[in-house]
N, C-alpha and C positions, 0 to 999 in steps of 0.2 A: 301777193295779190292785194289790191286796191278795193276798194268798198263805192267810195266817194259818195255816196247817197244814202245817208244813215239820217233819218228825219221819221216825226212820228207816222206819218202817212205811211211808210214804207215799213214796219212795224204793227202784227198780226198777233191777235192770241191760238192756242189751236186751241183745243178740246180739255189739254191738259191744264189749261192756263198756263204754259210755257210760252215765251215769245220764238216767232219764226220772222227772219227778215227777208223782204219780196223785193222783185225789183232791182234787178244785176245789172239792168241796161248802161251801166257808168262803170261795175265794176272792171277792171283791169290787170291784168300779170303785169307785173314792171323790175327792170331789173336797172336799179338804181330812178331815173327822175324820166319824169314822164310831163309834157307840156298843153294836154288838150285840154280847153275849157269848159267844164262840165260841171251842172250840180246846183243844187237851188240857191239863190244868192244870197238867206240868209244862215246859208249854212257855211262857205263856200269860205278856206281858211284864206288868210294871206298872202302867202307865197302863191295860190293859183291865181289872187287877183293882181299879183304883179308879176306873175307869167313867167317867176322865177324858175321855174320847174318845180315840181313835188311828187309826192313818195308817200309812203304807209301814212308819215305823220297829220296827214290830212282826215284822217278818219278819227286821229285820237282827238284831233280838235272839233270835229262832228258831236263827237260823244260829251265832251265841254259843253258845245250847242242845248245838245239832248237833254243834257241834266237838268242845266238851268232851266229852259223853256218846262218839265218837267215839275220842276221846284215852283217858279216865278208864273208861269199860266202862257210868256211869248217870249222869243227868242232874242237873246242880251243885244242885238243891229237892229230892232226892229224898225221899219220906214215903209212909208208906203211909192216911195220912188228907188226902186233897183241902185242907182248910182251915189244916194245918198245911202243906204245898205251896204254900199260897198267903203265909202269913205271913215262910216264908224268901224268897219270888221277895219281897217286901215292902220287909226286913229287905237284903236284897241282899248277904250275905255271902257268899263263895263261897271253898270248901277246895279246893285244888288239891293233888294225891301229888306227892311231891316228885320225881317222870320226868316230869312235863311240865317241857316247858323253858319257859326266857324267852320268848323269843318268841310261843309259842302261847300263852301266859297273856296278855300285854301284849296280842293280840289277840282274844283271849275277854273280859277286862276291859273294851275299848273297845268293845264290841259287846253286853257285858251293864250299859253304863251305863244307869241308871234314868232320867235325866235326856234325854231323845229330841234335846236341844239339843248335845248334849254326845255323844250315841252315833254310832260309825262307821257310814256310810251314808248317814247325815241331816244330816254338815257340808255345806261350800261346797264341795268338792270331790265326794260322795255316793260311789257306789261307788271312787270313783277313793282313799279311803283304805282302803277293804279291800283291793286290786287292789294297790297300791303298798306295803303293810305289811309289815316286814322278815321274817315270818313266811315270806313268797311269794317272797324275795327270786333265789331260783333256777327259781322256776314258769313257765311258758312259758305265759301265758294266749293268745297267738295261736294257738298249735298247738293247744290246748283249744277256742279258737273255731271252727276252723277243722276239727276232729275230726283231724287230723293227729298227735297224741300219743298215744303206744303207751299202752293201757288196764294197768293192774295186772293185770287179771284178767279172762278175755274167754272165757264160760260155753260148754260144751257143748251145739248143740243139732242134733238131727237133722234139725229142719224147726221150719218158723213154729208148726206147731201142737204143737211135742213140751212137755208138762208138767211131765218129771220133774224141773225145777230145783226145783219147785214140791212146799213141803208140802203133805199132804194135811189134807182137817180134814175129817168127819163130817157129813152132813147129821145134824135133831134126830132123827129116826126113822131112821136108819142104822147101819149098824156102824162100827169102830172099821178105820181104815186104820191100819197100824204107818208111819211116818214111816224113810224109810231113811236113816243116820245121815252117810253119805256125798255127801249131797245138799243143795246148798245152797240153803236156802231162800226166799232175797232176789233170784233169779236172774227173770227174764220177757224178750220177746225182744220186738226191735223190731212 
């Protein structure tokens, strides 16, 4: 199974402050290459912009996307014209500020290889080169498995139904909710 839409929008907190991903409308079962065009363009690896056909390895480049925009504040193709978006993911050049460290770069780089033969996820080993990359080197991925590691940030809610982590947005014919500035907006509960 395919993902294809792994971007921060699509990335929730629940209650635990564990991440939940939302938002399947793109994913897919595929067995072997699959050709449909789908997925935000500055996420959107290579191979789907030249309609080569693509496979799993498109998510591990998502996750490359992910990190850096994570790290750096926007995402390593940023443009404000889709077509020029598409010629830097292309082009495959990537500027890193100089606070990211080594490590996070050496793992952004192998994960935004253009070459899916060559990018981390989709060696002989698959996720076991993400998982083992010196970037992780102090990461407790069993206690993450196992939800036993203390969340960074673990959201206030009164109840399953309370909203207020939750910006508000307008219906088209509604008024205007002011957004209150102390609320964080990426926050939803199990």
């Amino acid at each position: 199974m395919i993902y294809r839409d792994l971007k921060p929008e699509n990335i929730l907190l629940s209650s635990n402050g564990y991440i939940k991903l939302t938002d399947f409308g793109f994913a897919k079962v595929v067995d072997g290459k699959t050709y449909t065009l789908c997925g935000t363009p500055e996420y959107l690896a290579p191979e789907i912009i030249l309609n080569k056909g693509h496979g799993k390895a498109v998510d591990w480049w998502t996750l490359g996307i992910l990190i850096y925009e994570m790290l750096v504040g926007i995402d390593p193709f940023n443009d404000d014209d889709p077509m020029m978006v598409y010629q830097k993911i292309i082009k495959g050049k990537i500027k890193f500020p100089k606070n990211v460290e080594k490590d996070a770069k050496s793992l952004i780089k192998h994960l935004l290889d253009a070459d899916v033969t060559k990018r981390y996820g989709c060696l002989k080993d698959g996720v076991k080169d993400i998982i083992d990359h010196r970037w992780f080197k102090s990461f407790d991925w069993k206690s993450l498995l196992f939800m036993t590691l203390e969340a960074p940030y673990v959201p206030k809610i009164k109840s399953n139904a309370d909203t207020s982590n939750f910006s508000q947005y307008p219906d088209s014919d509604s008024e205007v909710i002011p957004i209150k500035p102390d609320k964080d907006p990426f926050i939803t509960w199990n």
